[in-house]
N, C-alpha and C positions, 0 to 999 in steps of 0.2 A: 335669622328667622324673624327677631323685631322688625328689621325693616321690610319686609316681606308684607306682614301685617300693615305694617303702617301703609303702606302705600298699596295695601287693596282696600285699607279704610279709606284712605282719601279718594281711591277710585270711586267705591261706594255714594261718598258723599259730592262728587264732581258731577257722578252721575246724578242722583241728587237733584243736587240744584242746575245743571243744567233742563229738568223736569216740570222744576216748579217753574223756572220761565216760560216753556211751555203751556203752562195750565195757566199761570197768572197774565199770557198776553191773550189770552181768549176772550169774545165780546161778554159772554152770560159773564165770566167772571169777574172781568174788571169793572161789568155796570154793578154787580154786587159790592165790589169793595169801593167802589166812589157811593153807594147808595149809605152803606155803614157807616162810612167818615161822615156823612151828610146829617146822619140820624144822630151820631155825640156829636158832632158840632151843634145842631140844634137843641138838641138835650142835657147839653154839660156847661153851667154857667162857667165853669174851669177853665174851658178850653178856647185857646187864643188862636187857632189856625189849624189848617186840614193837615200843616206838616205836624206840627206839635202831636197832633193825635196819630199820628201815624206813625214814629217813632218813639211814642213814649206810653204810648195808652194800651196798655196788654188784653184788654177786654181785645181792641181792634185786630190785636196782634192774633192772639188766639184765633179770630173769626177768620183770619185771613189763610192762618195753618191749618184750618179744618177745610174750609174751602179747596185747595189742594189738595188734602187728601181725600174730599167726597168725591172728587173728578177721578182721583186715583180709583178708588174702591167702585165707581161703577163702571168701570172697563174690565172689573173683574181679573181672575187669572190670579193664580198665586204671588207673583212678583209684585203685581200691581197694589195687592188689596196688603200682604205685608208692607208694604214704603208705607202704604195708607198709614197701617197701624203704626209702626216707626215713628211715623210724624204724629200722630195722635198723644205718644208715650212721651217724645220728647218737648210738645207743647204742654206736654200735663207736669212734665218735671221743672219747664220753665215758666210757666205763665199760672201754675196750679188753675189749670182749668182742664176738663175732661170733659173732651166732646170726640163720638164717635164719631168714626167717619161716615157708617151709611146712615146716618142719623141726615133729615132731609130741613133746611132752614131758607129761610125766604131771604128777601134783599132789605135793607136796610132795618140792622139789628144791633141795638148797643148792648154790650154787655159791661156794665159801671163797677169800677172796681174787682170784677172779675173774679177773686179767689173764693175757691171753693165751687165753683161752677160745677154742673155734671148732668151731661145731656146723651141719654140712650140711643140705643142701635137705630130702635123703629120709630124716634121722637120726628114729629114733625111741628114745622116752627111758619108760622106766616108771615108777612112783611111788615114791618114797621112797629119790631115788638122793642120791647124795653125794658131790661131785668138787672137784678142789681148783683153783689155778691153773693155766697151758699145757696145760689136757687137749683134743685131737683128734678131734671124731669125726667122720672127712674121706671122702674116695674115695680108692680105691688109682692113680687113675688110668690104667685100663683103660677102655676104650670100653664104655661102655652100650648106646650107643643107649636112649637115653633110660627107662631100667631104671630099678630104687632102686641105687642104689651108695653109699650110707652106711650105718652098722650101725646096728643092733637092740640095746638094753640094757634087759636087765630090772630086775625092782623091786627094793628093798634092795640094791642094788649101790654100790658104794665106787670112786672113778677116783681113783687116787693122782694128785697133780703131775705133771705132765709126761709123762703115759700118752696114747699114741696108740692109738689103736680106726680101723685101714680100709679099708674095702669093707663089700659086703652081708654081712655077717656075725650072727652073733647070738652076745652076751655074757648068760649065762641067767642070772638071781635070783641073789639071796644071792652076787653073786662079788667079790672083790674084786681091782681090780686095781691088783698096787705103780709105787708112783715110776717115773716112766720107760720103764715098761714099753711095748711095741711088740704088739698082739693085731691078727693079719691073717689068725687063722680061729676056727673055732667053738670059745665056751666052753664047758661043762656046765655048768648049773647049782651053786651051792654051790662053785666053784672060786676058788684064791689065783693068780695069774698074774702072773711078774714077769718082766725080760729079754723076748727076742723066742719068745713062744708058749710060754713054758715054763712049766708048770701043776706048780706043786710041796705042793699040798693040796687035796682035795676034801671037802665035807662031807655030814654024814646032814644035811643042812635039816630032814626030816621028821620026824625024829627028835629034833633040835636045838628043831626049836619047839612040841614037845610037852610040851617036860620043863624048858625055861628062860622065862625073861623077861629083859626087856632094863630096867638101870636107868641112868638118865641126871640124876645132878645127886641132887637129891633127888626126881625123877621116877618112878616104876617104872610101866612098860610092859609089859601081858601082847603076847606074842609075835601075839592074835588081836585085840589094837588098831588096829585100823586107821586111824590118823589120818587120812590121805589123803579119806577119803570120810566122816567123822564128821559134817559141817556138814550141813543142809537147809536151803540157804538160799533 
């Protein structure tokens, strides 16, 4: 009877990853995971090469196992959207990071040092965001009824360590939000937010990316680069 078990688990798990190759040679997919390795290479003075980050960087690793399972979970269908969770469970037991699967996140996303991570069902995440460890993008815990109740973050957006983001809220572009911070209503775009809802700098964005560029290492990035969507793969 053990080996009975065993070898419907490894059928399980053959089936599996024959799955994820699947989902991971698809174009949406693989421009997201070269757009992610792109964003900690450019944001991690740490890191020496797009390989280094891609076998050792669990923030990366994580993003790559949700991505799987979000392809999974929007084909629906009980089989589909349990694997989803499966992989959800098993990168939360390895990577301690918890990210739902129908939880929706754009392309190029680092997530730095990773543990403690925890991103909602109905969170939506925009491209070119940058969060560090224990950051929250939860529910407030008020009744839906079956509503979105996790927040909206825009693109170029920065989540300090330890910053909670929650309910249906939306944190607009360019904001950055400090360490520890607590955001449980609307941001403007272009805003610094630290402590609970306190917005103590707002910027020109429009202004800001007309007239600078952004340089990273020995990188220099015009403000209308858009990595995120560069690849046609």
């Amino acid at each position: 009877q053990g080996d009975m078990v065993r070898d419907g688990v490894r059928k399980q798990e053959m089936a599996l990853y024959d799955e994820m190759k699947v989902v991971l040679s698809q174009p949406q997919v693989l421009r997201a995971l070269v757009a992610d390795l792109t964003k900690a290479f450019l944001c991690d003075p740490a890191a020496e090469s797009f390989l280094q980050l891609a076998l050792y960087f669990k923030g990366f690793q994580a993003l790559t196992a949700y991505r799987v399972a979000h392809e999974l979970w929007k084909r629906g269908g009980a089989v589909n959207q349990n694997a989803a969770l499966m992989l959800q469970s098993r990168a939360s037991e390895l990577f301690a990071v918890d990210i739902h699967p129908g939880a929706t996140i754009g392309n190029g996303v680092m997530i730095d040092h990773a543990t403690g991570v925890v991103i909602g069902a109905t969170a939506v995440l925009g491209n070119d965001v940058m969060m560090l460890h224990q950051v929250t993008l939860g529910a407030s815990g008020k009744p839906t009824g079956g509503a979105k109740r996790h927040p909206t973050i825009g693109s170029r957006v920065v989540l300090g360590a330890g910053s909670i983001v929650l309910g249906d809220i939306s944190v607009g572009s360019d904001t950055t939000v400090g360490a520890r911070a607590i955001v449980s209503k609307d941001i403007e775009q272009g805003s610094t937010v630290v402590e609970v809802n306190k917005v103590i700098k707002r910027r020109d964005v429009t202004s800001m990316s007309a007239k600078t560029s952004q340089s990273v290492g020995a990188t220099v990035l015009s403000p209308e680069f858009d990595y995120t969507h560069m690849w046609s793969i």
